[in-house]
KOLLUMVEX-632753 format. One line per field, with one value per residue (C-alpha): chain; residue number from 1; x, y, z. Coordinates in pm, 1 decimal. Example, Ala and Ser with C-alpha at 12.3 -4.5 7.8 and 13.67 -1.06 7.14 Angstrom:
BEGIN
cadena: c(A|A)
num: c(1|2)
c1: c(1230.0|1367.0)
c2: c(-450.0|-106.0)
c3: c(780.0|714.0)
! end
This chain:
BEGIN
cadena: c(A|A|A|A|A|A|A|A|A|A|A|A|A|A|A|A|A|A|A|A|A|A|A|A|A|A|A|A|A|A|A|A|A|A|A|A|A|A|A|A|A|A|A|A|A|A|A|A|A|A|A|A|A|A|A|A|A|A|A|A|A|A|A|A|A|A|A|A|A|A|A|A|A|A|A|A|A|A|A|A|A|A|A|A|A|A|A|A|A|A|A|A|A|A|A|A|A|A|A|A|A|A|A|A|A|A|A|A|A|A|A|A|A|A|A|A|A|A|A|A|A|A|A|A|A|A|A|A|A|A|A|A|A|A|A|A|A|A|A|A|A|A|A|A|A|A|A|A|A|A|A|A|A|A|A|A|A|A|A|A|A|A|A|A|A|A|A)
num: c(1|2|3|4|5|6|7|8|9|10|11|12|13|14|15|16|17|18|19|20|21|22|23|24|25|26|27|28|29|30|31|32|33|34|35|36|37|38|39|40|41|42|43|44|45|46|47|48|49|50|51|52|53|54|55|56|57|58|59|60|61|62|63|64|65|66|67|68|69|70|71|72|73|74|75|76|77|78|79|80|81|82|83|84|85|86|87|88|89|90|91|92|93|94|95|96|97|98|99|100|101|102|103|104|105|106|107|108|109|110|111|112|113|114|115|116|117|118|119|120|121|122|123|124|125|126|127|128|129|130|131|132|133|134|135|136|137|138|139|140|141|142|143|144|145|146|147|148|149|150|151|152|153|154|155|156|157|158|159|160|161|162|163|164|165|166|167)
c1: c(5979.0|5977.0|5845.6|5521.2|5540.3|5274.0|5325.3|5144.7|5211.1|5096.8|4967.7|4763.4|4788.9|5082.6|4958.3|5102.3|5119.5|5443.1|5531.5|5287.5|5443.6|5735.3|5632.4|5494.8|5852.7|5961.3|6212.4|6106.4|5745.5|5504.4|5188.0|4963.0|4975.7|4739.8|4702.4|4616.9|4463.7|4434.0|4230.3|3893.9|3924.9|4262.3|4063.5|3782.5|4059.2|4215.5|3987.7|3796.1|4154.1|4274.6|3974.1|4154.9|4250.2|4633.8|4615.8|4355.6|4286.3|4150.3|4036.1|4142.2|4003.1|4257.5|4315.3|4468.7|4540.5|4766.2|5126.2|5206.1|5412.2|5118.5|4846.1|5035.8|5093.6|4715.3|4655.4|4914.0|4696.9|4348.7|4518.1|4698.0|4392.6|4238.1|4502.6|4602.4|4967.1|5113.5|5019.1|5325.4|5715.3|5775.4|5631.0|5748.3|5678.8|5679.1|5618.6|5331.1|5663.6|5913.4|5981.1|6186.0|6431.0|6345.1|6558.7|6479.5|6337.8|6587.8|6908.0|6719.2|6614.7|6969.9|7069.4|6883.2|6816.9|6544.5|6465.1|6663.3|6610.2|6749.8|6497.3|6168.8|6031.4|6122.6|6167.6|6141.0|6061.3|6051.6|5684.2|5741.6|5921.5|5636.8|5426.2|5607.7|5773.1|5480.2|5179.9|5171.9|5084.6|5289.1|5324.9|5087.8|5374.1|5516.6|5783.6|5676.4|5926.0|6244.4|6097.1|6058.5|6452.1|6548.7|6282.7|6443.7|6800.7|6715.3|6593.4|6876.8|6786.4|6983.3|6950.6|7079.6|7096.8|6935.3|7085.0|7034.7|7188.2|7062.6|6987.8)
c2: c(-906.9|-887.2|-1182.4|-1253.5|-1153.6|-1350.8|-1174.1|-1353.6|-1171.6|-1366.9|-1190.8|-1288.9|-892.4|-718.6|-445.0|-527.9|-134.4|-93.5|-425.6|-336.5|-5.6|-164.6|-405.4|-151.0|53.3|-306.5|-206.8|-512.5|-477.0|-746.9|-855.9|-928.7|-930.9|-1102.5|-1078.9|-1347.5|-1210.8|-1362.5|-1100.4|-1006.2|-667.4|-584.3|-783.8|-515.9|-173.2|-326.4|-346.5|18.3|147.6|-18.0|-22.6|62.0|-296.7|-235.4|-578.1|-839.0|-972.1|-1294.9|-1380.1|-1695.2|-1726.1|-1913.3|-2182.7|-2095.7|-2446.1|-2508.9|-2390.8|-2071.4|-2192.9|-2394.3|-2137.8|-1927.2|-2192.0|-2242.3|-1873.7|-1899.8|-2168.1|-2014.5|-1714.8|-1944.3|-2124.9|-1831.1|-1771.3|-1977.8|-2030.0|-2112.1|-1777.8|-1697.3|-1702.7|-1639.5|-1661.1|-1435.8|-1504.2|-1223.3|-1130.3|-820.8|-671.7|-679.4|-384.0|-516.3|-239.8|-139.3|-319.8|-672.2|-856.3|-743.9|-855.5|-1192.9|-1237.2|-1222.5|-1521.9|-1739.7|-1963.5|-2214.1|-2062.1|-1750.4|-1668.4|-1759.4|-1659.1|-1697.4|-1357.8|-1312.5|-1589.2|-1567.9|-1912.7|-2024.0|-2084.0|-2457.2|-2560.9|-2472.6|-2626.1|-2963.5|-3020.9|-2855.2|-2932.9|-2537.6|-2547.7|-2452.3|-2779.3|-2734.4|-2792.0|-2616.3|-2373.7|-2446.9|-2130.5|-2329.4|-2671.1|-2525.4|-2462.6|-2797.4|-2985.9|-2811.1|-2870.9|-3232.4|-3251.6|-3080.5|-2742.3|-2409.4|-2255.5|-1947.6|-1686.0|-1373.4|-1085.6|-740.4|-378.7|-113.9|162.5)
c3: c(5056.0|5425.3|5617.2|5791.1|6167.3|6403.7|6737.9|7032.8|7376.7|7724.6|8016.3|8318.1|8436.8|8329.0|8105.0|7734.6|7653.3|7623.6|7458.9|7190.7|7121.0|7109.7|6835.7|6626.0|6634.1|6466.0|6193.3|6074.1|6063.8|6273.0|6038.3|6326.7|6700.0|6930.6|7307.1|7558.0|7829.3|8171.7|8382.5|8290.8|8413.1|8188.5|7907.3|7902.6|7982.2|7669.3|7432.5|7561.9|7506.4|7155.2|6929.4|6620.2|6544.0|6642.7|6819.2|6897.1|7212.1|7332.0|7699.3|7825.5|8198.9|8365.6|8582.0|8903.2|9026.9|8729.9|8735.7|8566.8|8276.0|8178.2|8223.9|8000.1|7718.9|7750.3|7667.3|7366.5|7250.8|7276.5|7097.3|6825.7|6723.7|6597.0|6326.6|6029.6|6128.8|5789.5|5665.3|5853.0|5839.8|6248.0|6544.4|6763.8|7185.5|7377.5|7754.9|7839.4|8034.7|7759.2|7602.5|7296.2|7107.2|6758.2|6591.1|6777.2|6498.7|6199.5|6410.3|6505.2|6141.2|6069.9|6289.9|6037.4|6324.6|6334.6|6712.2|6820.9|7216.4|7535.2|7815.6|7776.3|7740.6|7359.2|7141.0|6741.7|6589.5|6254.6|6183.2|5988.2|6295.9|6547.5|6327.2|6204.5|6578.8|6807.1|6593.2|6614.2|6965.8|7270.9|7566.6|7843.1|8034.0|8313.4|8165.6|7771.1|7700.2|7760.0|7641.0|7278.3|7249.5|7420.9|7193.1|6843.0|6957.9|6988.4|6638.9|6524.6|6443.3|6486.5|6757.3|6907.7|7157.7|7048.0|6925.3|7106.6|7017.5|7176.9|6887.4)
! end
């Protein structure tokens, strides 16, 4: 039985097009992916352009006098808190200009790692560590990307670089 995929993609106004495609060429397939949208105007393109439910998106106005890292976790967590998390194996983190290869999430799966990534445009997390370390929320923090791997290595957990063959 394949695992639950929750796919959550950031973007203040990068168009997530291609990252989207890119997820649904999954060999592993995702179960659901939601977009956080930062720009009003790419909110309403979006949903004109995708209305057959291939992802959903969420508009989170943000706030420009915050740093970037955290404006983006507080997207992730408008978007998370309309999903039941622990319907779901993995979280998987991925930037609106990341155009992952289709075999990204079956190599990564293969790691068995608690948190496989490196930078922070694609991570793959183990859903019961987001939730029991992170209260299933990313840290408004300023880069909340590279916190998340420095907070599960000082619990203990396995973590690793990601894997990526080109196919």
């Amino acid at each position: 039985m394949s695992p639950k995929i929750l796919a959550v993609i950031p973007t203040l106004d990068d168009d997530p097009t291609d990252t989207i495609k890119s997820l649904l060429r999954q060999t592993v397939k995702v179960s659901k992916i939601i977009v956080a949208v930062g720009s009003s105007k790419l909110y309403r393109n979006l949903i004109s352009r995708y209305s057959d439910n291939v992802a959903e998106f969420v508009y989170v106005k943000p706030n420009f006098s915050d740093p970037l890292g955290k404006r983006v976790a507080v997207a992730l967590n408008r978007a998370l808190s309309k999903v039941r998390l622990s319907e779901y194996d993995y979280l998987l983190r991925v930037d609106a200009d990341t155009v992952l290869p289709s075999n990204f999430i079956e190599e990564n799966l293969k790691v068995d790692a608690d948190y496989v990534g490196k930078a922070g445009y694609a991570m793959l997390l183990k859903m019961n560590c987001f939730i029991k370390f992170f209260n299933g929320r990313f840290f408004e923090i300023g880069a909340e990307d590279s916190y998340i791997g420095l907070k599960l290595l000082s619990q203990e957990c396995s973590v690793r670089s990601w894997v990526i063959l080109q196919n």
